[in-house]
PDB file of N, CA, C and O in Angstrom, chain B, residues numbered from 101:
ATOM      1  N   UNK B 101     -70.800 -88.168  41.940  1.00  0.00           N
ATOM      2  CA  UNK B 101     -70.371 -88.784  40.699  1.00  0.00           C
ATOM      3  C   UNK B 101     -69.237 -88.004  40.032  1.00  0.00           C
ATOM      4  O   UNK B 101     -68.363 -88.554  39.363  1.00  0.00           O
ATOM      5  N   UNK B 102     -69.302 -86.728  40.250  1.00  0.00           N
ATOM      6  CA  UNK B 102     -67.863 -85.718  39.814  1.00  0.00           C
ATOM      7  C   UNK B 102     -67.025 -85.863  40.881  1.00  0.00           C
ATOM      8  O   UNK B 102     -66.176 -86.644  40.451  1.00  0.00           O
ATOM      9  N   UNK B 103     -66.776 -85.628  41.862  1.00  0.00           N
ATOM     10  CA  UNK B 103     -65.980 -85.634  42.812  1.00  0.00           C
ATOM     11  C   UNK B 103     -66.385 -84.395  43.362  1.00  0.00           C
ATOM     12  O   UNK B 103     -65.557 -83.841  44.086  1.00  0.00           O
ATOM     13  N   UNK B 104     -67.189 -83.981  43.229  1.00  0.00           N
ATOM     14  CA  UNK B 104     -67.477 -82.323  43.573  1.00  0.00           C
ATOM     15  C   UNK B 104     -67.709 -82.466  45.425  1.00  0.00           C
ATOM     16  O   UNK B 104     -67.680 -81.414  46.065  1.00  0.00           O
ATOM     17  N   UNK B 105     -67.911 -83.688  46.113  1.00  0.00           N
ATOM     18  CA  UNK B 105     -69.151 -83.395  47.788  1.00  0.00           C
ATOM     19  C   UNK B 105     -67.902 -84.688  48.266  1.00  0.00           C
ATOM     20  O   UNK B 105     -67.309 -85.649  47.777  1.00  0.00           O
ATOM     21  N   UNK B 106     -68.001 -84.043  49.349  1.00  0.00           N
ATOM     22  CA  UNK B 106     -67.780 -84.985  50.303  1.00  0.00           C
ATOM     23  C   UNK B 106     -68.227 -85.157  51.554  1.00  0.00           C
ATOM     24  O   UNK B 106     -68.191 -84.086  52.160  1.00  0.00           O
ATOM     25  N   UNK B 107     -68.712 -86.222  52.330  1.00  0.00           N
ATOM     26  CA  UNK B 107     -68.937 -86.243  53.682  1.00  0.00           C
ATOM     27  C   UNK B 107     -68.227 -85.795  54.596  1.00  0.00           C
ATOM     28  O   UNK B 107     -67.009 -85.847  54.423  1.00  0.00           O
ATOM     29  N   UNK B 108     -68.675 -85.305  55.657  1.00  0.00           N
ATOM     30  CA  UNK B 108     -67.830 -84.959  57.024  1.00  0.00           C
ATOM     31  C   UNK B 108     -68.750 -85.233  58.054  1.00  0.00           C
ATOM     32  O   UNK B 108     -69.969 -85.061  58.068  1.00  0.00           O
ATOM     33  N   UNK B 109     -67.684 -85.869  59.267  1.00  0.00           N
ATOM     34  CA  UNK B 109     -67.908 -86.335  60.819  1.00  0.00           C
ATOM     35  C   UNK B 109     -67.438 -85.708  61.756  1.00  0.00           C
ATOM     36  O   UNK B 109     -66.230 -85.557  61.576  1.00  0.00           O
ATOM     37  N   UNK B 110     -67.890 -85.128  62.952  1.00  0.00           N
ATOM     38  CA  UNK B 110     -66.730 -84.408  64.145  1.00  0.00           C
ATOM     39  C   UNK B 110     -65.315 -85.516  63.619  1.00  0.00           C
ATOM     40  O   UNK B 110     -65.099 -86.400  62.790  1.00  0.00           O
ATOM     41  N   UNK B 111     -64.634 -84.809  64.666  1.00  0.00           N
ATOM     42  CA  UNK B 111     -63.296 -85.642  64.733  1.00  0.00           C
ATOM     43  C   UNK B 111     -63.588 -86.127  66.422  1.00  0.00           C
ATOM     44  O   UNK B 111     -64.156 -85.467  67.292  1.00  0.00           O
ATOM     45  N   UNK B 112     -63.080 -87.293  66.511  1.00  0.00           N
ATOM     46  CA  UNK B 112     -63.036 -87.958  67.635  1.00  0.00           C
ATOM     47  C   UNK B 112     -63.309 -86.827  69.111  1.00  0.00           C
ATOM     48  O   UNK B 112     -62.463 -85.934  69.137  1.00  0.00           O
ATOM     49  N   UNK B 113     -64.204 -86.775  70.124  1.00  0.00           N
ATOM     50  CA  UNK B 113     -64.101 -86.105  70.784  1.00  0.00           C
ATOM     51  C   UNK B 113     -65.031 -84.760  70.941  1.00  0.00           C
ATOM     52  O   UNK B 113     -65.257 -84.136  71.978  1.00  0.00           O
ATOM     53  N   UNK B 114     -65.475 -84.513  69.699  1.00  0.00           N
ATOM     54  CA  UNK B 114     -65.799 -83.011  69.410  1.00  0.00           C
ATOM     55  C   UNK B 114     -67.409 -83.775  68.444  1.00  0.00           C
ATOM     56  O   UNK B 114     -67.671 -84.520  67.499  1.00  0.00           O
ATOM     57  N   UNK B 115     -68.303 -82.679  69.834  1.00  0.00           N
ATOM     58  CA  UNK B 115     -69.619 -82.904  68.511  1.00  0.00           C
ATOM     59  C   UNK B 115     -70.483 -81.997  67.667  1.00  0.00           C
ATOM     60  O   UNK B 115     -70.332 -80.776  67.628  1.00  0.00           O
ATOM     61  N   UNK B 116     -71.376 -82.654  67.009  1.00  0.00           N
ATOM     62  CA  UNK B 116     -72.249 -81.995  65.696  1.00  0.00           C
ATOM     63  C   UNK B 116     -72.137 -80.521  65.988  1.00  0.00           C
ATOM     64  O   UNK B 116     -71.772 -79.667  65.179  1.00  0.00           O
ATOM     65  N   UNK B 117     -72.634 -80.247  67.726  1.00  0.00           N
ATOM     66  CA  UNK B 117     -73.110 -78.695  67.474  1.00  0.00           C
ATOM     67  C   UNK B 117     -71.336 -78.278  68.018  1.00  0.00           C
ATOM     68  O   UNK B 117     -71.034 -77.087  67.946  1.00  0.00           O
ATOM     69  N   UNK B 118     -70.433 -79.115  68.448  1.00  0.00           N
ATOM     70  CA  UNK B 118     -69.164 -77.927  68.673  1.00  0.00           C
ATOM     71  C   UNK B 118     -68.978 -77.721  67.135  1.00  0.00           C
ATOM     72  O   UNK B 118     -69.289 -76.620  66.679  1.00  0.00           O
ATOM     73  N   UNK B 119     -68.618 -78.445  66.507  1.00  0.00           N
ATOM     74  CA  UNK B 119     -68.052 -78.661  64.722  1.00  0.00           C
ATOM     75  C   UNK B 119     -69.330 -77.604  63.747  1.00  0.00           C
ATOM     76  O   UNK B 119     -69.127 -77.025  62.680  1.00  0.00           O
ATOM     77  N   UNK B 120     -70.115 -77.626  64.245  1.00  0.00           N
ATOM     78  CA  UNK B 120     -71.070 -76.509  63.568  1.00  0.00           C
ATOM     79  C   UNK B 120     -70.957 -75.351  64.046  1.00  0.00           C
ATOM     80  O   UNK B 120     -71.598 -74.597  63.314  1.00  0.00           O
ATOM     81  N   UNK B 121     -70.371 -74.656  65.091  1.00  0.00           N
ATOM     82  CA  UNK B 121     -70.415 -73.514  65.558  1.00  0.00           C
ATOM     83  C   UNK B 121     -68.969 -73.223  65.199  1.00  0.00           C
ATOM     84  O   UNK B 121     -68.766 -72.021  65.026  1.00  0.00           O
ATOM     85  N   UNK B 122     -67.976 -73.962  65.051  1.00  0.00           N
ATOM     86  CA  UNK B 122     -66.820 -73.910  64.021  1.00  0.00           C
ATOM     87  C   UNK B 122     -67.110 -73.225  62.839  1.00  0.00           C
ATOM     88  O   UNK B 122     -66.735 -72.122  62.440  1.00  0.00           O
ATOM     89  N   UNK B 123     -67.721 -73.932  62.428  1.00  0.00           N
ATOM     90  CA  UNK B 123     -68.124 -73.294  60.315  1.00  0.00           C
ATOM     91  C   UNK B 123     -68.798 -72.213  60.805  1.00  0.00           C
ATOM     92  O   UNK B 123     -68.281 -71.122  60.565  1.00  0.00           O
ATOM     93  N   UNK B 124     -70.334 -72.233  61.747  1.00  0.00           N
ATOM     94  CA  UNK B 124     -70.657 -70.837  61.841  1.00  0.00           C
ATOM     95  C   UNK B 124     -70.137 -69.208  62.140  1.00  0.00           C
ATOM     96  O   UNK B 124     -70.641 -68.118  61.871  1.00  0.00           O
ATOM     97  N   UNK B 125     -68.657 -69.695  62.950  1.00  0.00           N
ATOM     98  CA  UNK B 125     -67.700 -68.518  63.342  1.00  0.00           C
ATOM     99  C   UNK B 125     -66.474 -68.549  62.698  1.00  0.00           C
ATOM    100  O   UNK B 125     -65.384 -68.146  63.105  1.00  0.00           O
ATOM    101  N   UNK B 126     -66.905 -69.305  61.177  1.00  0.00           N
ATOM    102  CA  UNK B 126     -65.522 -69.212  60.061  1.00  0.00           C
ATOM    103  C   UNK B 126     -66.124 -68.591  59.256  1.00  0.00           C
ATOM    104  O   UNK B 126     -66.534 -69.309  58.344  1.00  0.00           O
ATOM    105  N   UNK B 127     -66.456 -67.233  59.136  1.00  0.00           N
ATOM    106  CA  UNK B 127     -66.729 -66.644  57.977  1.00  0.00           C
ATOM    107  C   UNK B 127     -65.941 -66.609  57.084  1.00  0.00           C
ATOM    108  O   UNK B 127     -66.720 -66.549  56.132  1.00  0.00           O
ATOM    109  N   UNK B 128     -64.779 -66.600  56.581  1.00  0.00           N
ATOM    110  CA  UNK B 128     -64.085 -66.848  55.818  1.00  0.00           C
ATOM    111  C   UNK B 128     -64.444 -68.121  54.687  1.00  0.00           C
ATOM    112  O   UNK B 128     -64.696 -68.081  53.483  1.00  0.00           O
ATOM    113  N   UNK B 129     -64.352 -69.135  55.558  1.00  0.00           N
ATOM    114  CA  UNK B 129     -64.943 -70.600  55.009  1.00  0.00           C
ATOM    115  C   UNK B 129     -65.930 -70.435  54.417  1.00  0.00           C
ATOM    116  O   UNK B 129     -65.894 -70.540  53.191  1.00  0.00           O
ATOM    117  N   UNK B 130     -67.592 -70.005  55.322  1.00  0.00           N
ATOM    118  CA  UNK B 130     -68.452 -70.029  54.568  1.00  0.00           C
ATOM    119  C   UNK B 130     -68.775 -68.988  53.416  1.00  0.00           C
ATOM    120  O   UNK B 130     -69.678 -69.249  52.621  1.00  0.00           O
ATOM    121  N   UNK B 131     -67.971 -67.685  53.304  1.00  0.00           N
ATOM    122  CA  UNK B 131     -67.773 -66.981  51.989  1.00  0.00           C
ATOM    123  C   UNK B 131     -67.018 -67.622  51.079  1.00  0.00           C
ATOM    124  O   UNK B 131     -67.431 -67.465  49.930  1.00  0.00           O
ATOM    125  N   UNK B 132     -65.915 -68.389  51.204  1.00  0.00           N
ATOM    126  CA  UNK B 132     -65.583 -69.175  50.568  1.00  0.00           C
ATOM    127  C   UNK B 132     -66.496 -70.615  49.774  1.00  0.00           C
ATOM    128  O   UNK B 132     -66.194 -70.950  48.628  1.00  0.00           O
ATOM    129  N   UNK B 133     -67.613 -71.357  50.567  1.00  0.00           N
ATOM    130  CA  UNK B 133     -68.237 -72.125  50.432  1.00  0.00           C
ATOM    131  C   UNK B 133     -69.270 -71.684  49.402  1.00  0.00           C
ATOM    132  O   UNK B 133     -69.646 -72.354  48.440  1.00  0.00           O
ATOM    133  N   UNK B 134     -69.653 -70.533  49.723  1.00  0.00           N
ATOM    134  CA  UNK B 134     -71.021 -69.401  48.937  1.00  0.00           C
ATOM    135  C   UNK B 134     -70.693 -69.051  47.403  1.00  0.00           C
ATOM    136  O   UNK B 134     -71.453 -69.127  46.438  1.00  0.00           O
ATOM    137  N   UNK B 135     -69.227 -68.609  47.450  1.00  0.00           N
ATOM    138  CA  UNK B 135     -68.687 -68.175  46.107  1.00  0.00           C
ATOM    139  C   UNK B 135     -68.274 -69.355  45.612  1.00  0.00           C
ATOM    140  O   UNK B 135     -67.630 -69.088  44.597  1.00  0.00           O
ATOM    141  N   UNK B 136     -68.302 -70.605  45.798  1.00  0.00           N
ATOM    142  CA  UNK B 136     -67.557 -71.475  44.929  1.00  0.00           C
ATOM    143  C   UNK B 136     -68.739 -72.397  44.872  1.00  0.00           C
ATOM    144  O   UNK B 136     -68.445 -73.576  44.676  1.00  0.00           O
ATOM    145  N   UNK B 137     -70.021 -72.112  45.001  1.00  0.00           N
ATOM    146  CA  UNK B 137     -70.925 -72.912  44.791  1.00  0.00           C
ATOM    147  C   UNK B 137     -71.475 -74.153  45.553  1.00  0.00           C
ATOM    148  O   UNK B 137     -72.292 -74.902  45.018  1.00  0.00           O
ATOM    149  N   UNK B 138     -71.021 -74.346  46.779  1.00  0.00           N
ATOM    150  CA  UNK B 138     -71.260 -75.156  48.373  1.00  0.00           C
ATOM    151  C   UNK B 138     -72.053 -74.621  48.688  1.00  0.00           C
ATOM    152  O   UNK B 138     -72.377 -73.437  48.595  1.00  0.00           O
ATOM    153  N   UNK B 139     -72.576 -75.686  49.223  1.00  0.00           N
ATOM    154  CA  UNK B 139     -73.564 -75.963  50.438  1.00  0.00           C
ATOM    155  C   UNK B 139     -73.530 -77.546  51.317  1.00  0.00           C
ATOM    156  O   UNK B 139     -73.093 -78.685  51.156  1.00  0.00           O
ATOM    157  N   UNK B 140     -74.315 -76.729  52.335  1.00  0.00           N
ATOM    158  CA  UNK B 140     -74.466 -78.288  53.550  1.00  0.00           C
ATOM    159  C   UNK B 140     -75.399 -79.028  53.897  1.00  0.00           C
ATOM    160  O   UNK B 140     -76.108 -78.496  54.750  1.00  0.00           O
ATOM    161  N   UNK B 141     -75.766 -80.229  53.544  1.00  0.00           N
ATOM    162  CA  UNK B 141     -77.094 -80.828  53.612  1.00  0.00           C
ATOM    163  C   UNK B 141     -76.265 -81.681  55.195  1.00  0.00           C
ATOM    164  O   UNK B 141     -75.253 -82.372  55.310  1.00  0.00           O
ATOM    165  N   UNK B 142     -77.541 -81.073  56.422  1.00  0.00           N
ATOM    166  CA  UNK B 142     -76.993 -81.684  57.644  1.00  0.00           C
ATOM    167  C   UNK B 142     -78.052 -82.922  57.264  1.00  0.00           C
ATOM    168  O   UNK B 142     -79.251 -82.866  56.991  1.00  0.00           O
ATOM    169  N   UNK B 143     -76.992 -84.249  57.367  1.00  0.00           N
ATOM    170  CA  UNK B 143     -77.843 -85.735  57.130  1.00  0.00           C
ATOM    171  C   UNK B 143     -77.636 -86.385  58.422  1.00  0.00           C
ATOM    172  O   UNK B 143     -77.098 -87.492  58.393  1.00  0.00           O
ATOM    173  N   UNK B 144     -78.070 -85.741  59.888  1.00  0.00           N
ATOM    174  CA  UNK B 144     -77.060 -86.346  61.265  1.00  0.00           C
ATOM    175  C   UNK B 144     -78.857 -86.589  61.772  1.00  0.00           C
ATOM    176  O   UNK B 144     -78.895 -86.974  62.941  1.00  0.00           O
ATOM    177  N   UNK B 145     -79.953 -86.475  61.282  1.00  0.00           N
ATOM    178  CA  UNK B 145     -81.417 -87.159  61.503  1.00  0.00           C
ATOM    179  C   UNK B 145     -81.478 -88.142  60.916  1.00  0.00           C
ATOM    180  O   UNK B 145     -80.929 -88.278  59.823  1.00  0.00           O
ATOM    181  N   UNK B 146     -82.399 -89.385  61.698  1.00  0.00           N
ATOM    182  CA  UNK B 146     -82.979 -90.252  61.146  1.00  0.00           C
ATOM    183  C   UNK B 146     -84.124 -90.256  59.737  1.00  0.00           C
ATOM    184  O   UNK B 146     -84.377 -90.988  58.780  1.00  0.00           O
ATOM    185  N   UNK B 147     -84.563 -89.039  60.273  1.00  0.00           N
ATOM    186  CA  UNK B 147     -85.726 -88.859  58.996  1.00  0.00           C
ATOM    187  C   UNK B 147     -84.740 -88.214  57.937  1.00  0.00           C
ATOM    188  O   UNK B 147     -85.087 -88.599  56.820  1.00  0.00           O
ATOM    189  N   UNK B 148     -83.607 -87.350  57.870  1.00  0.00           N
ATOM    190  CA  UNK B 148     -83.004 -86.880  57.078  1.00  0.00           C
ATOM    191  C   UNK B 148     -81.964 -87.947  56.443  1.00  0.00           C
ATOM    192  O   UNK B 148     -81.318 -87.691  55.427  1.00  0.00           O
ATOM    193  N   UNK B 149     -81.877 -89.090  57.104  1.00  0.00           N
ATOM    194  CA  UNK B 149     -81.523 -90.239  56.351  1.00  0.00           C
ATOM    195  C   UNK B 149     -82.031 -90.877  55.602  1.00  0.00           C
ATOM    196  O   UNK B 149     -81.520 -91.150  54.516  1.00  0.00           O
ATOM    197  N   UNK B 150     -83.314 -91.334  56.032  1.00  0.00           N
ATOM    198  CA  UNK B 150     -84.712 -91.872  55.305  1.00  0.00           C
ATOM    199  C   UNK B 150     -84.756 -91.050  54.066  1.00  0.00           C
ATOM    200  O   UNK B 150     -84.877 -91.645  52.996  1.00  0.00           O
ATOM    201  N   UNK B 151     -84.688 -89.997  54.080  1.00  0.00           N
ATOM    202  CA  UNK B 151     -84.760 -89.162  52.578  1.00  0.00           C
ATOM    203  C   UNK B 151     -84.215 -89.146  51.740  1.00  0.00           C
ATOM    204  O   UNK B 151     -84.572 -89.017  50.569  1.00  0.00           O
ATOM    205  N   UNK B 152     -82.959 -89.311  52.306  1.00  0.00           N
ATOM    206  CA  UNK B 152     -81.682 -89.341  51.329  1.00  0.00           C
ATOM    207  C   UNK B 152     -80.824 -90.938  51.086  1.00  0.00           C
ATOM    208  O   UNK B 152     -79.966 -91.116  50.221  1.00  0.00           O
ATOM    209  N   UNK B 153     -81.209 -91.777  51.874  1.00  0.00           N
ATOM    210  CA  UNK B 153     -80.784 -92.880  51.488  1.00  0.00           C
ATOM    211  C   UNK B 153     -79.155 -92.928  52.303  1.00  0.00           C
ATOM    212  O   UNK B 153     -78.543 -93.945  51.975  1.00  0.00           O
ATOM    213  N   UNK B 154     -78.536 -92.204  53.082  1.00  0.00           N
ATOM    214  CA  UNK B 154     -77.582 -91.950  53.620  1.00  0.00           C
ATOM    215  C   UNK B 154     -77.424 -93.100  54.582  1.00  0.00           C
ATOM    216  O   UNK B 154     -78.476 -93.428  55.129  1.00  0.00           O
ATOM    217  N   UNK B 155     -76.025 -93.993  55.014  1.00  0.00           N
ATOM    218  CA  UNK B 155     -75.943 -94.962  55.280  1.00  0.00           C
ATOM    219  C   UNK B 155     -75.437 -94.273  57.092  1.00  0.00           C
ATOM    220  O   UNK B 155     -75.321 -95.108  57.989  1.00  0.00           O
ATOM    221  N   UNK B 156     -75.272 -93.265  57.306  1.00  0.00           N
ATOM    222  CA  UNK B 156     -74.984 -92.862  58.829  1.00  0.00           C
ATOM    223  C   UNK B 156     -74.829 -91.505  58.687  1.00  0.00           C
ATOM    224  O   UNK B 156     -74.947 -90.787  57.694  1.00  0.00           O
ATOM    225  N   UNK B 157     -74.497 -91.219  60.025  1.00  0.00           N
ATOM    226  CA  UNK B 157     -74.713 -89.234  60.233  1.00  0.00           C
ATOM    227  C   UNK B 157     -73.936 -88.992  59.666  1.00  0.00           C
ATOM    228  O   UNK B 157     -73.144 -89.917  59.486  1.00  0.00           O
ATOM    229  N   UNK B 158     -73.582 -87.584  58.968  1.00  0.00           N
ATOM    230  CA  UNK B 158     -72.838 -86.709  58.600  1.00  0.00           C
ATOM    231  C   UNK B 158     -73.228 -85.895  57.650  1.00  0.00           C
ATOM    232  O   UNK B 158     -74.355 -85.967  57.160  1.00  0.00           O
ATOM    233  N   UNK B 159     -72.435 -85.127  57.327  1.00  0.00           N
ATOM    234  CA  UNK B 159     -72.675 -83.351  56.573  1.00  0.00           C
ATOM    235  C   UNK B 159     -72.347 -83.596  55.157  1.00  0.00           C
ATOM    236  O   UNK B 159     -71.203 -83.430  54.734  1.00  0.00           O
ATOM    237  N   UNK B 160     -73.489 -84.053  54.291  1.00  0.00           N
ATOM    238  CA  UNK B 160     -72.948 -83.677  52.754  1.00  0.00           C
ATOM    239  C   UNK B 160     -72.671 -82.492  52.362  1.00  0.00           C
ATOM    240  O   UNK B 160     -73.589 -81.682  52.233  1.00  0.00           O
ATOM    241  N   UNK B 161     -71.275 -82.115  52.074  1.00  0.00           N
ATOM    242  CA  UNK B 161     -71.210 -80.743  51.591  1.00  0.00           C
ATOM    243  C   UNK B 161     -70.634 -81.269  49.906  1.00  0.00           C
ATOM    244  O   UNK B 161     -69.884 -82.108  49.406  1.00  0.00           O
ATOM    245  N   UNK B 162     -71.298 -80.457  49.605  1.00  0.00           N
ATOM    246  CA  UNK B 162     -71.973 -80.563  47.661  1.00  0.00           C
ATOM    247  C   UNK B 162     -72.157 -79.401  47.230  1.00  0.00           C
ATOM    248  O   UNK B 162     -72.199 -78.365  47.893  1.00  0.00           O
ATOM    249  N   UNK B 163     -72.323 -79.591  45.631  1.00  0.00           N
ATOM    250  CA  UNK B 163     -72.600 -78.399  44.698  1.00  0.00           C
ATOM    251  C   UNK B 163     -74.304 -78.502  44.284  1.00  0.00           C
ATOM    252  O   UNK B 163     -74.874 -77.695  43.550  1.00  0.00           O
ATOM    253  N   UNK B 164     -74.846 -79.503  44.839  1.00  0.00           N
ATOM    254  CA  UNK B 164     -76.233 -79.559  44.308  1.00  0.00           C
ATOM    255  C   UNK B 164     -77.235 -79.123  44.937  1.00  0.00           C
ATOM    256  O   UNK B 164     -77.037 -78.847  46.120  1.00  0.00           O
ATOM    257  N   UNK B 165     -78.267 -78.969  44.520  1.00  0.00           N
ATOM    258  CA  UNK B 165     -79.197 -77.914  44.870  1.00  0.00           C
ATOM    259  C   UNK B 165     -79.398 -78.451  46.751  1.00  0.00           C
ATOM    260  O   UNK B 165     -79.246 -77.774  47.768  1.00  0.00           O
ATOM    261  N   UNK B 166     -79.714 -79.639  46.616  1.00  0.00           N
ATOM    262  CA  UNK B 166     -80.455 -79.580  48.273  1.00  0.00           C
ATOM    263  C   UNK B 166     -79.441 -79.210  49.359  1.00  0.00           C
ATOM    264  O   UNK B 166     -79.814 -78.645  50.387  1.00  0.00           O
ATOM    265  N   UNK B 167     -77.810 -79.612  49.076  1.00  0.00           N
ATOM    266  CA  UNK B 167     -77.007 -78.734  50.151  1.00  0.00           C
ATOM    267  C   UNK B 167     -76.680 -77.409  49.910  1.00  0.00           C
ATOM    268  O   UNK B 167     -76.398 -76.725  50.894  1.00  0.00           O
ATOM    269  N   UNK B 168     -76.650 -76.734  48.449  1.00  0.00           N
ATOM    270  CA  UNK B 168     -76.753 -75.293  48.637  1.00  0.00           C
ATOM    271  C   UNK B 168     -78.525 -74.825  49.647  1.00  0.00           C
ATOM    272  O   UNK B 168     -78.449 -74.165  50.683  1.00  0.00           O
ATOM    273  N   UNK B 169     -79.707 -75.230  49.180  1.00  0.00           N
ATOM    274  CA  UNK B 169     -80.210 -75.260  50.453  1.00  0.00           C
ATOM    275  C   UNK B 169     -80.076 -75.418  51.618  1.00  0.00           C
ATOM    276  O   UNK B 169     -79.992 -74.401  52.308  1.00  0.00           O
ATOM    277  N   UNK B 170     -80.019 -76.532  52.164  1.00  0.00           N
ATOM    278  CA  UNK B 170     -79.521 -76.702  53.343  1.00  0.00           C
ATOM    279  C   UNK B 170     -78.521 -75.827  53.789  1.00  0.00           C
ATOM    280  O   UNK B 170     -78.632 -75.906  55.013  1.00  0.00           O
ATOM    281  N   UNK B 171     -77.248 -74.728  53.450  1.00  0.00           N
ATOM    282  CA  UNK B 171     -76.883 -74.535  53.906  1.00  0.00           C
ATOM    283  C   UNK B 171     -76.686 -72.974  54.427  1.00  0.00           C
ATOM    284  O   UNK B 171     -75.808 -72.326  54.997  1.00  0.00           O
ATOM    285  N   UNK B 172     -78.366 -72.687  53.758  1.00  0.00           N
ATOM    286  CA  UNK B 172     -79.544 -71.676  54.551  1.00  0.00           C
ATOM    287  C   UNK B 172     -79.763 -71.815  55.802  1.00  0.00           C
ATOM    288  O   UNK B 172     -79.532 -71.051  56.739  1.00  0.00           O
ATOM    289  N   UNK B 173     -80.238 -72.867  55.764  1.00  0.00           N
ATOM    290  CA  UNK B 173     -80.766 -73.846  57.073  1.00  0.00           C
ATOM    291  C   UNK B 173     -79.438 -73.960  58.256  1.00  0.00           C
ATOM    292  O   UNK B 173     -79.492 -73.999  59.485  1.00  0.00           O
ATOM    293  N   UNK B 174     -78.750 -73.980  57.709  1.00  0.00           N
ATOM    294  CA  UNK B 174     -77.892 -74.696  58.560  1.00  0.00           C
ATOM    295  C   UNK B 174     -76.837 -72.986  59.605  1.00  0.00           C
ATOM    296  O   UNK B 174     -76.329 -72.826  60.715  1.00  0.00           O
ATOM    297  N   UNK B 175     -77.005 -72.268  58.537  1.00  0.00           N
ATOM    298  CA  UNK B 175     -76.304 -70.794  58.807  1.00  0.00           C
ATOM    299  C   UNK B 175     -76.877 -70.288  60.289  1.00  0.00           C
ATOM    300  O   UNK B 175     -76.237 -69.726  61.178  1.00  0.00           O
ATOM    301  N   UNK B 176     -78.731 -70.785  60.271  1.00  0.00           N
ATOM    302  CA  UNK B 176     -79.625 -69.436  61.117  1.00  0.00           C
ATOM    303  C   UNK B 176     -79.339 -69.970  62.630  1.00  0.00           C
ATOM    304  O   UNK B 176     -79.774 -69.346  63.597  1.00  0.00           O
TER     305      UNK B 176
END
């Protein structure tokens, strides 16, 4: 509703776990993500759709609490 999150998809070609091991070996990014109040809610499950009401896969990255969680989860 602020403009604060936006979704993200691989790019054509490239998948969930190449594009996640990207962010995981961008430390830069994710210190960047940490200090500015980001996080990643991975929404690429069916049941993690069901929860969230999410209309197809992809990575909410947001300022609100469940993707700064998630993006505990998403680091290990």
């Amino acid at each position: 509703a602020l403009g604060e999150a936006i979704d993200v998809t691989p790019i054509e070609g490239q998948t969930w776990d190449e594009l996640r091991q990207q962010v995981r070996n961008s430390p830069e990014f994710v210190k960047w993500m940490q200090s500015n109040g980001y996080g990643i809610l991975d929404e690429t499950t069916k049941d993690m759709l069901a929860r969230t009401g999410g209309s197809g896969a992809h990575w909410h990255i947001g300022k609100d609490k469940s993707a700064l969680e998630g993006l505990k989860q998403f680091l290990v």
